[in-house]
Backbone as a printed PyTorch tensor [residue, N CA C, xyz], in Angstrom:
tensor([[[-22.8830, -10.5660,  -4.4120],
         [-21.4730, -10.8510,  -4.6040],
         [-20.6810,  -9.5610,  -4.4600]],

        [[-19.4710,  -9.7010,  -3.9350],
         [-18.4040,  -8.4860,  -3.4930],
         [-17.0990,  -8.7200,  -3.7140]],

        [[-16.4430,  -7.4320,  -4.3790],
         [-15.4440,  -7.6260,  -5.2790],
         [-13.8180,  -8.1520,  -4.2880]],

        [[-13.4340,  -9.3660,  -4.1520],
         [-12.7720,  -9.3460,  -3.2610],
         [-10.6690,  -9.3310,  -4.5000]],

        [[-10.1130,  -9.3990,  -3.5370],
         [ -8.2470,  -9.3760,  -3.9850],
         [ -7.7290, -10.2920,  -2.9610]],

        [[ -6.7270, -11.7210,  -3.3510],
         [ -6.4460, -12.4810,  -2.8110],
         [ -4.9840, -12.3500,  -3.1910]],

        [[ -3.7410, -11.8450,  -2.4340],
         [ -2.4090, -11.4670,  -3.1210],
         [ -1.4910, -12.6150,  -2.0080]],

        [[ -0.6130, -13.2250,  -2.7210],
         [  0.0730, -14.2820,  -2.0500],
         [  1.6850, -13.8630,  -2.4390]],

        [[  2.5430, -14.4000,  -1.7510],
         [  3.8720, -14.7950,  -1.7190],
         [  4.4370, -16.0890,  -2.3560]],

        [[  4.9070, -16.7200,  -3.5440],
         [  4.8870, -17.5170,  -3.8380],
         [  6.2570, -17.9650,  -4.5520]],

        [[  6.6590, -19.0640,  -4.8910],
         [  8.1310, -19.3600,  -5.6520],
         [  7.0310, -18.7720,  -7.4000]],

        [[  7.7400, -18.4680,  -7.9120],
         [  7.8850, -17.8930,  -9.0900],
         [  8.1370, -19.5090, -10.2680]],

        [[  6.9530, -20.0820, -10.0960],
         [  6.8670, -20.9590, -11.2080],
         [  6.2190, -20.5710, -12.2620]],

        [[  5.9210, -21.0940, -12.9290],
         [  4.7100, -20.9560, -14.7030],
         [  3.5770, -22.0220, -14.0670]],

        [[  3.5560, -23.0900, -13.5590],
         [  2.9790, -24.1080, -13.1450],
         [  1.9420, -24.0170, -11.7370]],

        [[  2.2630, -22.4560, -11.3760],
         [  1.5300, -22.1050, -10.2470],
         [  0.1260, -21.4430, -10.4580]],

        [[  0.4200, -20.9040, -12.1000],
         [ -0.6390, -20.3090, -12.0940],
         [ -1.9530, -20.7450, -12.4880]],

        [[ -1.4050, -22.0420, -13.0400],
         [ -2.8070, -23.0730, -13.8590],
         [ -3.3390, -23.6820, -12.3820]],

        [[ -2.4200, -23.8630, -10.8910],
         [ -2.8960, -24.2900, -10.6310],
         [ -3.9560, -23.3770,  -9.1390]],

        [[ -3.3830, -22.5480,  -9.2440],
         [ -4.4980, -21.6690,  -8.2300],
         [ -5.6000, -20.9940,  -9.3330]],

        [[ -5.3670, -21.1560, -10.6060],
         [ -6.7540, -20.7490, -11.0130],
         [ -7.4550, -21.6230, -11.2010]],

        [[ -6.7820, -23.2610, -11.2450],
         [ -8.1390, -24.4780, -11.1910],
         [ -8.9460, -24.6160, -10.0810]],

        [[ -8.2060, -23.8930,  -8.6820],
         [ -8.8070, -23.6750,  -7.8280],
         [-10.0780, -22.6000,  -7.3940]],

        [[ -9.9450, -21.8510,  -8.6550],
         [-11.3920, -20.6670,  -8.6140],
         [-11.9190, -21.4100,  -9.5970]],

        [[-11.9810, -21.9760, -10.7410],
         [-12.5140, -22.7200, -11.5540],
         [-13.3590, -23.9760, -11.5530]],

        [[-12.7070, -24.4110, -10.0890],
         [-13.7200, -25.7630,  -9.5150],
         [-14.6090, -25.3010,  -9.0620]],

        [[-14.8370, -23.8400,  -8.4080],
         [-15.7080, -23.4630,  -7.6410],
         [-16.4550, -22.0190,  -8.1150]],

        [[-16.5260, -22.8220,  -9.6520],
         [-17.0590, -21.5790, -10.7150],
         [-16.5730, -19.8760, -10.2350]],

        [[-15.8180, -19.7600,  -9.9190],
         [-15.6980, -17.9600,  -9.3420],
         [-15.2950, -17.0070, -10.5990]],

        [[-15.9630, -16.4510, -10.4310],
         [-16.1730, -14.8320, -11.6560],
         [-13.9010, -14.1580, -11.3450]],

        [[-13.3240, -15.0500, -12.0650],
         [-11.7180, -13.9220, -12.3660],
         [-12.0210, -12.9800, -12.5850]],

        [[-11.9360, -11.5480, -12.2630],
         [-11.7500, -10.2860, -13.0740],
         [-10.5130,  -9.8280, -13.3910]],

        [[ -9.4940, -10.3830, -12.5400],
         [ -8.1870,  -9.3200, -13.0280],
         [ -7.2600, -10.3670, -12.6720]],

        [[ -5.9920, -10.4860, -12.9290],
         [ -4.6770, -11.7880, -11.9440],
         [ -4.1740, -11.0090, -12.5440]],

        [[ -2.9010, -10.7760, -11.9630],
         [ -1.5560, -10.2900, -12.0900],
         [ -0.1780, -11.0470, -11.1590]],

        [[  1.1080, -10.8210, -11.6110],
         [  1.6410, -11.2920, -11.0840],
         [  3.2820, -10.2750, -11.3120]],

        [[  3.8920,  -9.9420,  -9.9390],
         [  5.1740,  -9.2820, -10.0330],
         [  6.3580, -10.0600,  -9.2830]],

        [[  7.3450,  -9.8680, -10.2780],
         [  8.8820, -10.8100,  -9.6830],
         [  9.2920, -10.1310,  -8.2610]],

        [[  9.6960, -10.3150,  -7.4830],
         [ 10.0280, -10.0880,  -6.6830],
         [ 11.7000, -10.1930,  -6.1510]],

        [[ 11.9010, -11.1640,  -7.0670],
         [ 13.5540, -11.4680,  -6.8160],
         [ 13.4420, -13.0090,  -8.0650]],

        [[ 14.6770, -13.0710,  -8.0360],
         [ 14.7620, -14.9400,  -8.9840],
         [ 14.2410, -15.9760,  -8.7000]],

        [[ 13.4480, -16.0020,  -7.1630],
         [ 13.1330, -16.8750,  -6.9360],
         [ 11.6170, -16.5560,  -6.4000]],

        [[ 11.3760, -15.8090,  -5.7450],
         [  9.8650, -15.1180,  -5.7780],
         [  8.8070, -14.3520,  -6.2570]],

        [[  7.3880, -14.6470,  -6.4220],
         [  6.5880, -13.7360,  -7.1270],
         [  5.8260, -13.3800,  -6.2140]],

        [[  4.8410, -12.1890,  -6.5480],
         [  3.5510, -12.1590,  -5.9030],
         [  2.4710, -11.8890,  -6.9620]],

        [[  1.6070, -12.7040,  -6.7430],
         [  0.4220, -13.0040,  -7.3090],
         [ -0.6250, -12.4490,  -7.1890]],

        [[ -1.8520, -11.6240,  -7.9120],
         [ -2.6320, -11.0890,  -6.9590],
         [ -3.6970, -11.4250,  -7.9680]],

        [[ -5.0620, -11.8870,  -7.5070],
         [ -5.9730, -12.1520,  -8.2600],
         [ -7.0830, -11.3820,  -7.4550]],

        [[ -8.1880, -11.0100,  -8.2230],
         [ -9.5020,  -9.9350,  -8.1250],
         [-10.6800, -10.8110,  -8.5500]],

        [[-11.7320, -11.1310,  -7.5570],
         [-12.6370, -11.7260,  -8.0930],
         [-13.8170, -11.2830,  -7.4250]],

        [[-15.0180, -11.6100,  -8.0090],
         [-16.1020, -11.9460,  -7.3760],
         [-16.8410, -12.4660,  -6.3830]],

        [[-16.9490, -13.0380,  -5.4370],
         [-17.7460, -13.6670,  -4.4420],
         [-18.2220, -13.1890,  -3.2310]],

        [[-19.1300, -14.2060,  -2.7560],
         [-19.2590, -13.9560,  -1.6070],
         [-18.4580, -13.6380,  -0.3030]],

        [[-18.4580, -13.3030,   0.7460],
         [-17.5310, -13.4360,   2.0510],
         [-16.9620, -14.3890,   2.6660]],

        [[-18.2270, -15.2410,   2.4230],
         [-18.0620, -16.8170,   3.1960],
         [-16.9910, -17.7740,   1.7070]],

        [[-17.6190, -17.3070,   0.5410],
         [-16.7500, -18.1920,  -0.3890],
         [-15.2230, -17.5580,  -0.5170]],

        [[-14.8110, -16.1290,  -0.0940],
         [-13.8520, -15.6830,  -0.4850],
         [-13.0630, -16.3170,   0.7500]],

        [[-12.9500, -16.5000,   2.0210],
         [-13.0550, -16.8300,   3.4300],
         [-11.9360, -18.2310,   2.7700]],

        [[-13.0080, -19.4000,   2.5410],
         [-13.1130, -20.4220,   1.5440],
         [-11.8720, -20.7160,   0.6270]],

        [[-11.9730, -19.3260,   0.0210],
         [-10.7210, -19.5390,  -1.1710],
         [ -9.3760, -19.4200,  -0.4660]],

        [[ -9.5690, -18.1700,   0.1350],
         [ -8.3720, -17.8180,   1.0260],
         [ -7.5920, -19.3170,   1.6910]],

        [[ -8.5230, -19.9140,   2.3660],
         [ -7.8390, -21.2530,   3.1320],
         [ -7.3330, -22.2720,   2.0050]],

        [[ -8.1590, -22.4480,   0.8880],
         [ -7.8390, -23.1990,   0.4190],
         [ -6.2400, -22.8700,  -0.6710]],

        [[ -6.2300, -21.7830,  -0.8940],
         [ -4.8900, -21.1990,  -1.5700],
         [ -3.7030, -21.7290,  -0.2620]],

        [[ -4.1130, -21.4100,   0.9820],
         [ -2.8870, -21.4400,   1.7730],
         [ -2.5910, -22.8410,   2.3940]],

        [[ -3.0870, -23.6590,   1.9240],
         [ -2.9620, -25.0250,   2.2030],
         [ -1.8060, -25.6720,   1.0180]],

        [[ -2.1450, -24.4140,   0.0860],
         [ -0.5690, -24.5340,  -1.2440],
         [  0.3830, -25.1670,  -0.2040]],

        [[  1.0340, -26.2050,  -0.4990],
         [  2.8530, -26.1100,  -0.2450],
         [  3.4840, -24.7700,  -0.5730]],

        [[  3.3230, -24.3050,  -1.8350],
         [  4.8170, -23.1140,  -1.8930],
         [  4.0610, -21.7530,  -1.5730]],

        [[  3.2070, -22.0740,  -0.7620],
         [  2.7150, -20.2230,  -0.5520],
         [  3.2240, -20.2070,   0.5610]],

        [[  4.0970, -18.5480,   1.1240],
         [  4.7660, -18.1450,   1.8330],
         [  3.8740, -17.6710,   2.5280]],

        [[  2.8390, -17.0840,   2.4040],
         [  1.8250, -15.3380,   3.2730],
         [  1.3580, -15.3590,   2.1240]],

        [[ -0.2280, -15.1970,   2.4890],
         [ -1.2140, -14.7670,   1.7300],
         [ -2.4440, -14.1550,   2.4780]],

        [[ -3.0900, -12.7950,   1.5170],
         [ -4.0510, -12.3900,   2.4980],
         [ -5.0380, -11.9750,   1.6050]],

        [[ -6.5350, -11.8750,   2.3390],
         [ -7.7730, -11.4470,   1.6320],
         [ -7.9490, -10.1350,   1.8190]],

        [[ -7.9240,  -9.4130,   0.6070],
         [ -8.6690,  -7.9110,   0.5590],
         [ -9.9080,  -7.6750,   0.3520]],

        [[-10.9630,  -7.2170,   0.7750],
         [-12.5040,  -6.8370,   0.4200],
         [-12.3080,  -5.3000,  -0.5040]],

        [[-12.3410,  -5.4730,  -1.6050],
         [-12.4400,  -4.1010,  -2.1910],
         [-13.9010,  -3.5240,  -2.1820]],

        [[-13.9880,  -1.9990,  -2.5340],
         [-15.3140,  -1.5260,  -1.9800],
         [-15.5340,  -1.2490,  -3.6250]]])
C-alpha cells in the first residue's frame, strides 16, 4: 500500500463530507489525514490522504469525480 492525496474543487457544503468519506468507507480505505479550505462563499477544497493501492486509488479518483458538485479533482502519489 502507498500513501496517496486526492484534493478536489467542490461547493462548500457540511453534507459533502459524510459523503465522500462513505465513499472510502465502502471500500474499507485506511483515512490518514482530510482537510478542507474555503476558498470563497461558495467554494472549498478538500484534500484527503490515504492509503492504497494504485489501481484502488485510480478507483477512488473516478469514483469521487462522478460527484455532481465536484469541479476538478486530482490524484497525488506521495513518496
Amino acid at each position: 500500500m502507498k500513501p496517496h492525496k486526492i484534493q478536489f474543487i467542490s461547493y462548500n457544503q457540511p453534507i459533502l463530507i459524510g459523503r465522500f468519506m462513505l465513499i472510502f468507507s465502502r471500500r474499507r480505505v485506511d483515512v490518514t489525514n482530510f482537510s478542507f479550505r474555503k476558498i470563497d462563499d461558495n467554494d472549498g477544497e478538500f484534500t484527503i490522504e490515504f492509503n492504497a493501492e494504485d489501481w484502488a486509488a485510480e478507483n477512488l479518483l473516478k469514483q469521487i469525480q462522478k460527484q455532481i458538485d465536484i469541479f476538478e479533482a486530482k490524484l497525488i502519489q506521495l513518496i
